[in-house]
PDB file of N, CA, C and O in Angstrom:
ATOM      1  N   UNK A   1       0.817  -1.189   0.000  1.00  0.00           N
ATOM      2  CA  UNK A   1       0.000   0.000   0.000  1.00  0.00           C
ATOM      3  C   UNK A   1       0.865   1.259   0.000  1.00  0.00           C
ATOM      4  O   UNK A   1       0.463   2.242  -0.622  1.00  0.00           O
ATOM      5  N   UNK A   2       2.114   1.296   0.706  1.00  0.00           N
ATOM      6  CA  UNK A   2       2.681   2.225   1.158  1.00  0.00           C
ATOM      7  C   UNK A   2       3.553   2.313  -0.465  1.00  0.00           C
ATOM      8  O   UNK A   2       3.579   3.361  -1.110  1.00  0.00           O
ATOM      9  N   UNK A   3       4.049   1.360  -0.817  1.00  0.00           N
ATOM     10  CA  UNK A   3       4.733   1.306  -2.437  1.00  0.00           C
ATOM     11  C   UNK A   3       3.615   2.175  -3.698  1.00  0.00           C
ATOM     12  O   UNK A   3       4.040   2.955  -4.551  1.00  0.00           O
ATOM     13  N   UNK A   4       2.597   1.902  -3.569  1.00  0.00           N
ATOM     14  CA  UNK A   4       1.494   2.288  -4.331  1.00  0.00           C
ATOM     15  C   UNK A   4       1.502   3.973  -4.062  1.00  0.00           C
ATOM     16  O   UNK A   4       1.587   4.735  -5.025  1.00  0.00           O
ATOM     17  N   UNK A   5       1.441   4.301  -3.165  1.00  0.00           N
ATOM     18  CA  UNK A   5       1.368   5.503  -2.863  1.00  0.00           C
ATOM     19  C   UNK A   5       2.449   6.880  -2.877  1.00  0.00           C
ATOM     20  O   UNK A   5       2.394   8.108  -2.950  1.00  0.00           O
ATOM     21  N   UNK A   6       3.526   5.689  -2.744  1.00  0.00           N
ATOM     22  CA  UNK A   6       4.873   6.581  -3.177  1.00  0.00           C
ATOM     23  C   UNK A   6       5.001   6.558  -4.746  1.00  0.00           C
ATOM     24  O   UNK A   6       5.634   7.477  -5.266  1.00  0.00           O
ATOM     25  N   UNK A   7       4.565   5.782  -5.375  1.00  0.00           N
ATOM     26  CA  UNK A   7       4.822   5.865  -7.241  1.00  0.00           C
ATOM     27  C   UNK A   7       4.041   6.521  -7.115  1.00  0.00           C
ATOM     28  O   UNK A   7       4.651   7.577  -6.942  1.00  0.00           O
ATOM     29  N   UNK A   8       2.042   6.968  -7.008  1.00  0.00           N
ATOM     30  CA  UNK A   8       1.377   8.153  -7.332  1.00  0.00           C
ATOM     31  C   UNK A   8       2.026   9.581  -7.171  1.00  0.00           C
ATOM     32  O   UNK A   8       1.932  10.549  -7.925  1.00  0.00           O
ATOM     33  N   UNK A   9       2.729   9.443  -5.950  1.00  0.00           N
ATOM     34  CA  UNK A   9       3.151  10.771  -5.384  1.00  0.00           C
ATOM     35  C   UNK A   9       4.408  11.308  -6.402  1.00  0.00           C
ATOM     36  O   UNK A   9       4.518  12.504  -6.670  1.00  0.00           O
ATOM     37  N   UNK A  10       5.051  10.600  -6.770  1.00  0.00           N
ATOM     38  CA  UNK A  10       6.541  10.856  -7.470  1.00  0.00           C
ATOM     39  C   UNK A  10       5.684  10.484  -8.899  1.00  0.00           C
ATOM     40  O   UNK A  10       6.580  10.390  -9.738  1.00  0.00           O
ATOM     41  N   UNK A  11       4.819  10.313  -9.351  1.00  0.00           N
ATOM     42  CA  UNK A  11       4.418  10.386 -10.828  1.00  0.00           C
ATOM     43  C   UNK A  11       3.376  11.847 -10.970  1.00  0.00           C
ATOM     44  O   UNK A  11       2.899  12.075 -12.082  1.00  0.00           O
ATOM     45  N   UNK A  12       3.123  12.603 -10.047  1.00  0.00           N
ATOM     46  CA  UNK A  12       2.575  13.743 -10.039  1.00  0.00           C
ATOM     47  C   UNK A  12       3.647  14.649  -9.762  1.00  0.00           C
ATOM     48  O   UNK A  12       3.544  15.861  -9.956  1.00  0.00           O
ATOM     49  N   UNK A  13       4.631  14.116  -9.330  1.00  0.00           N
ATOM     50  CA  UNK A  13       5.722  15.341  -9.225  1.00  0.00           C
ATOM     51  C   UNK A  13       6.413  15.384 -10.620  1.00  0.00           C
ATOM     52  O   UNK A  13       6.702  16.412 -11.231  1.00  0.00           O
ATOM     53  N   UNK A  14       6.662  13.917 -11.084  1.00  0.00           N
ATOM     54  CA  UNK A  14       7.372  13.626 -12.543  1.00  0.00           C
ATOM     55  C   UNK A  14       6.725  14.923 -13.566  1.00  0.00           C
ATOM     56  O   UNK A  14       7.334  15.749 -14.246  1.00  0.00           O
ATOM     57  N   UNK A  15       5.104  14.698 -13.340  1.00  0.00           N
ATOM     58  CA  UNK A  15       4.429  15.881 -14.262  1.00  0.00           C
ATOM     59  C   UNK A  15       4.248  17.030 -13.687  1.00  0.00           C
ATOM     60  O   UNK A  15       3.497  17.887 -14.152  1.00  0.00           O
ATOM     61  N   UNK A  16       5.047  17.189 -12.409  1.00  0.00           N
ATOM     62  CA  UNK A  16       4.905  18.799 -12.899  1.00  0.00           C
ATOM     63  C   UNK A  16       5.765  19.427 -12.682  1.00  0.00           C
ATOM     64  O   UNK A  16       5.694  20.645 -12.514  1.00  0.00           O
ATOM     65  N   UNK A  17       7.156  18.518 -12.611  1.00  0.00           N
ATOM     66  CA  UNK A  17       8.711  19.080 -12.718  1.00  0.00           C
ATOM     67  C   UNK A  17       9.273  18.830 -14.946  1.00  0.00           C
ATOM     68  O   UNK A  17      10.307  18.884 -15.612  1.00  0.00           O
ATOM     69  N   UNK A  18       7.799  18.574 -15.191  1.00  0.00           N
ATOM     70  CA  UNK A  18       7.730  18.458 -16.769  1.00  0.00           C
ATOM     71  C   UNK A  18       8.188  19.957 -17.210  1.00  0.00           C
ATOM     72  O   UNK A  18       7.800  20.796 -16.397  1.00  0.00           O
ATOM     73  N   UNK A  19       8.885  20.463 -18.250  1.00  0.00           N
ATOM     74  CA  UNK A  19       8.977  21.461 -18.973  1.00  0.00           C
ATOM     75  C   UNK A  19       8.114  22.024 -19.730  1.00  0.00           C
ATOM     76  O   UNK A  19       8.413  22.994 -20.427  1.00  0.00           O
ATOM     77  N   UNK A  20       7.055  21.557 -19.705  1.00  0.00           N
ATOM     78  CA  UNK A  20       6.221  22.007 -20.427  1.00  0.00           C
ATOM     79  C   UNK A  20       5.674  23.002 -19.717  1.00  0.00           C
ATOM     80  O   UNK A  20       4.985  23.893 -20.214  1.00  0.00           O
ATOM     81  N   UNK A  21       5.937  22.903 -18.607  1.00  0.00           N
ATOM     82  CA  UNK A  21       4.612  24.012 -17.800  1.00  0.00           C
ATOM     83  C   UNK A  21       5.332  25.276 -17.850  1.00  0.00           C
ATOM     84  O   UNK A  21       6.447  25.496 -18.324  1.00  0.00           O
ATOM     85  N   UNK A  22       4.506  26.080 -17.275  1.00  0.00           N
ATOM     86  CA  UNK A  22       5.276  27.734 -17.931  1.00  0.00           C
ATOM     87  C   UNK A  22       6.494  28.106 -16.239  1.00  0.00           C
ATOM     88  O   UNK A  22       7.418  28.913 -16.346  1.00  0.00           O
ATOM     89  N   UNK A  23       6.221  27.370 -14.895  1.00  0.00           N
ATOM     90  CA  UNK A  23       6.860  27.572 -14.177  1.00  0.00           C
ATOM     91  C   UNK A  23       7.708  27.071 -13.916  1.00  0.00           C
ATOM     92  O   UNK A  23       8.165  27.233 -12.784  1.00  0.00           O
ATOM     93  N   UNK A  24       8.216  26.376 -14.662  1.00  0.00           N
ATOM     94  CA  UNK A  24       9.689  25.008 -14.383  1.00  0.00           C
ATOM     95  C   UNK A  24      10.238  25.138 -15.965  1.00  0.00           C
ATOM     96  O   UNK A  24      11.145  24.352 -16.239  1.00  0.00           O
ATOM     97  N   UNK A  25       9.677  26.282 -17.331  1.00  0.00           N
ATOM     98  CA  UNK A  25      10.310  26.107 -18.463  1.00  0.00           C
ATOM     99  C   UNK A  25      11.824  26.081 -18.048  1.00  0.00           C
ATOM    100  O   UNK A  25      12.625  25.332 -18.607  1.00  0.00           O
ATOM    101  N   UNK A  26      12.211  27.045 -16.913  1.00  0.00           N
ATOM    102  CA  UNK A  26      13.804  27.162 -17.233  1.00  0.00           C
ATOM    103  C   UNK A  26      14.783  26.201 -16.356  1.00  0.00           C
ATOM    104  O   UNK A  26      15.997  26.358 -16.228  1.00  0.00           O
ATOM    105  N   UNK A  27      14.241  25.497 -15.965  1.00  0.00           N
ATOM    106  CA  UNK A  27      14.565  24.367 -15.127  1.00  0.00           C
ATOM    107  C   UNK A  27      15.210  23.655 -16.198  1.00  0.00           C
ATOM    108  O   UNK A  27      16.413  23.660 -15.937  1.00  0.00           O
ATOM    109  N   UNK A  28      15.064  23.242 -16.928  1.00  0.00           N
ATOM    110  CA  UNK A  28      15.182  21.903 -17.858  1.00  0.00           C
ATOM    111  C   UNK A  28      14.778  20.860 -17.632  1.00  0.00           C
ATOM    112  O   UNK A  28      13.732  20.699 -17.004  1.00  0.00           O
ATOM    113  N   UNK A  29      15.469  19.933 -18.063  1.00  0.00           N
ATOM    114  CA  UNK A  29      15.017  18.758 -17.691  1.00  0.00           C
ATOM    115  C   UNK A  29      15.721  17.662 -16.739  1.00  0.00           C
ATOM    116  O   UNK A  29      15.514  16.458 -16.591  1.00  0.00           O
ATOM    117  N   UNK A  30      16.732  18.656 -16.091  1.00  0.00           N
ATOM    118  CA  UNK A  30      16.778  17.828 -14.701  1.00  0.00           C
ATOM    119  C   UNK A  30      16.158  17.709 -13.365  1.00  0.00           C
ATOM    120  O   UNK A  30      16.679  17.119 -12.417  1.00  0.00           O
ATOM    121  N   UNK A  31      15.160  18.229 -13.351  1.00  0.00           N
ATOM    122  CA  UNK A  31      14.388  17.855 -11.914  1.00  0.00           C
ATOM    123  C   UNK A  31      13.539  16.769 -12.875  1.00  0.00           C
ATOM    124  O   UNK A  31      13.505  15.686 -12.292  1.00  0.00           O
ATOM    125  N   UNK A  32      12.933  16.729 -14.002  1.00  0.00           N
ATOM    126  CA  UNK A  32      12.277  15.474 -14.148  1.00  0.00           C
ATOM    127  C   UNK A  32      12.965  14.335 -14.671  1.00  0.00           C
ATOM    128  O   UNK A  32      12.440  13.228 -14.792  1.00  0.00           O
ATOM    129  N   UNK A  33      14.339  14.659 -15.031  1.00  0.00           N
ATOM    130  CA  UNK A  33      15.447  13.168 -14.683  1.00  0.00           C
ATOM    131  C   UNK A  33      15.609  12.936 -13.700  1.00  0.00           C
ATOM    132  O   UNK A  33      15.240  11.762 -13.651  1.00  0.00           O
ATOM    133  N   UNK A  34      15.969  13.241 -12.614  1.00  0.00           N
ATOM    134  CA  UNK A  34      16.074  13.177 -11.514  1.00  0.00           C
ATOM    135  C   UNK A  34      14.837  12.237 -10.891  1.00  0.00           C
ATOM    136  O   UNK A  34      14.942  11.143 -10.336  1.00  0.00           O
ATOM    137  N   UNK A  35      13.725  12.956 -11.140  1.00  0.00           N
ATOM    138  CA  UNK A  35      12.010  12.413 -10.542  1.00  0.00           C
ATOM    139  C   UNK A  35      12.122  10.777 -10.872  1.00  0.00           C
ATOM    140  O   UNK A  35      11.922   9.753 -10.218  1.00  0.00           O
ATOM    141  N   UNK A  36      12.623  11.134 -12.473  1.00  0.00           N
ATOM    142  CA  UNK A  36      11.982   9.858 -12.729  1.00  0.00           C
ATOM    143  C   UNK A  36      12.783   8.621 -12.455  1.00  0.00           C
ATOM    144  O   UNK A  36      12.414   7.457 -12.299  1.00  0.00           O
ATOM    145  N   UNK A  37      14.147   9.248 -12.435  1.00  0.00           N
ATOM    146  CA  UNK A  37      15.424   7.948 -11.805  1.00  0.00           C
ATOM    147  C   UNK A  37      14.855   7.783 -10.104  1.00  0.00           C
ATOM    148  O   UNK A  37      15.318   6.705  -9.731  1.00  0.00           O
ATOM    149  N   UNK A  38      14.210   8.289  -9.178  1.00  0.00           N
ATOM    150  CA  UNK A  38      13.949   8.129  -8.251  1.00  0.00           C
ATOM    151  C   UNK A  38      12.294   6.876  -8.608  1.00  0.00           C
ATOM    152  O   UNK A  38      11.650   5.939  -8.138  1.00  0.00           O
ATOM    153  N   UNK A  39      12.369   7.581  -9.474  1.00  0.00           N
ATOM    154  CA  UNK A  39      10.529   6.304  -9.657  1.00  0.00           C
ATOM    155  C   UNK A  39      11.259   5.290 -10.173  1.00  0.00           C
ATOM    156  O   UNK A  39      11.139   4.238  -9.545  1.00  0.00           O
ATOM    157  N   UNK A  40      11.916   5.263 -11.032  1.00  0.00           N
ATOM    158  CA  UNK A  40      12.347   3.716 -11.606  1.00  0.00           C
ATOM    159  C   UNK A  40      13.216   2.796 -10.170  1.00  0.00           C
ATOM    160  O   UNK A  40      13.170   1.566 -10.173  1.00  0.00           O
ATOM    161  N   UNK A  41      13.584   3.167  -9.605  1.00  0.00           N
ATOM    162  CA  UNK A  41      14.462   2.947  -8.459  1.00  0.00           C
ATOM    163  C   UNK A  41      13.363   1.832  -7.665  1.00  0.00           C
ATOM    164  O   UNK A  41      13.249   0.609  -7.590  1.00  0.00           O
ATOM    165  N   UNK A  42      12.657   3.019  -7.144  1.00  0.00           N
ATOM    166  CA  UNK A  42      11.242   2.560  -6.329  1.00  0.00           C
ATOM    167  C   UNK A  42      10.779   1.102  -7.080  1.00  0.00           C
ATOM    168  O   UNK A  42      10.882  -0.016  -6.575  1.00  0.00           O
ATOM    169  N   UNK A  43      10.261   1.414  -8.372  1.00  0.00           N
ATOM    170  CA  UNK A  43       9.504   0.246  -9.239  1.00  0.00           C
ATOM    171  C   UNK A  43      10.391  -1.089  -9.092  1.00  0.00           C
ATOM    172  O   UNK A  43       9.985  -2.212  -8.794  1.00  0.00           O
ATOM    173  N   UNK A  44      11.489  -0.747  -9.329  1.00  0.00           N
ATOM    174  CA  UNK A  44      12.454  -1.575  -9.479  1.00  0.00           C
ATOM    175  C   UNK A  44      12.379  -2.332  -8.277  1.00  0.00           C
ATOM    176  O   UNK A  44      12.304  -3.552  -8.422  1.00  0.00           O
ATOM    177  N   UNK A  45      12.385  -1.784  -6.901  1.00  0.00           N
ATOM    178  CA  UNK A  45      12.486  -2.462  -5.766  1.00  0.00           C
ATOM    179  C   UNK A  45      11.242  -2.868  -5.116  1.00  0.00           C
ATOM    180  O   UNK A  45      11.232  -3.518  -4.071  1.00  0.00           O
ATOM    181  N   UNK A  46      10.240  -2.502  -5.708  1.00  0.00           N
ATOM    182  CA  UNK A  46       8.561  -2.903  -5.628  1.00  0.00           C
ATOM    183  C   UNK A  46       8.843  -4.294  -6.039  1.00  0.00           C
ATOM    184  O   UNK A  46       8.538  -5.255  -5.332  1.00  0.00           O
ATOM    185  N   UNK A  47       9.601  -4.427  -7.527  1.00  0.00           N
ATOM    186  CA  UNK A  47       9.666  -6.063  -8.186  1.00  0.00           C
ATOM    187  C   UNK A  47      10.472  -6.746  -7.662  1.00  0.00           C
ATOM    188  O   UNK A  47      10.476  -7.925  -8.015  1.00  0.00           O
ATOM    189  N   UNK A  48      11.317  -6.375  -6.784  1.00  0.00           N
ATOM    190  CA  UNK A  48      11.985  -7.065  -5.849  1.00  0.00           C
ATOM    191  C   UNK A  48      11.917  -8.053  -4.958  1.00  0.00           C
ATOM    192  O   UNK A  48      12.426  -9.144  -4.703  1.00  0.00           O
ATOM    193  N   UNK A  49      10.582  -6.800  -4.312  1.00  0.00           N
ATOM    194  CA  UNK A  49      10.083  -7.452  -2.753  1.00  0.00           C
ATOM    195  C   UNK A  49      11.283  -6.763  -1.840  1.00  0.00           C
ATOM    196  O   UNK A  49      12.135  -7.428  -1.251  1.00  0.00           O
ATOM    197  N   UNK A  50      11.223  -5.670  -1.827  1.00  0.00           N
ATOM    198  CA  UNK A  50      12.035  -4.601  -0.757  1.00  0.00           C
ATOM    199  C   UNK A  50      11.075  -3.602  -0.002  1.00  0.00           C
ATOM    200  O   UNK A  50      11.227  -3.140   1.128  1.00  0.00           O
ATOM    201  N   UNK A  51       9.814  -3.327  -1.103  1.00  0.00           N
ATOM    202  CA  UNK A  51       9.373  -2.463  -0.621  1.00  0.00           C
ATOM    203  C   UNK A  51       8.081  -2.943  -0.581  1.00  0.00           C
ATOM    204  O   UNK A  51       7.183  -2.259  -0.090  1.00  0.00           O
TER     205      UNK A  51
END
């Protein structure tokens, strides 16, 4: 439950550390590399059985 809830949370941040939006254009695209190497991490250890 607690795994489930941390991928929603970090897949709503993934979209809105997105560049597309007009308040993160100059960011680039490392806060949503970043986001998303933290979600694959997670997933990864969901298929584990860690988390």
């Amino acid at each position: 439950m607690l795994g489930t809830i941390l991928i929603v949370v970090l897949l709503l941040m993934l979209l809105g550390a997105l560049p597309n939006w007009g308040h993160s254009r100059q960011w680039g695209y490392a806060p949503s590399g970043a986001l998303g190497t933290v979600l694959l991490i997670i997933v990864i250890l969901m298929v584990v059985g860690r988390i």
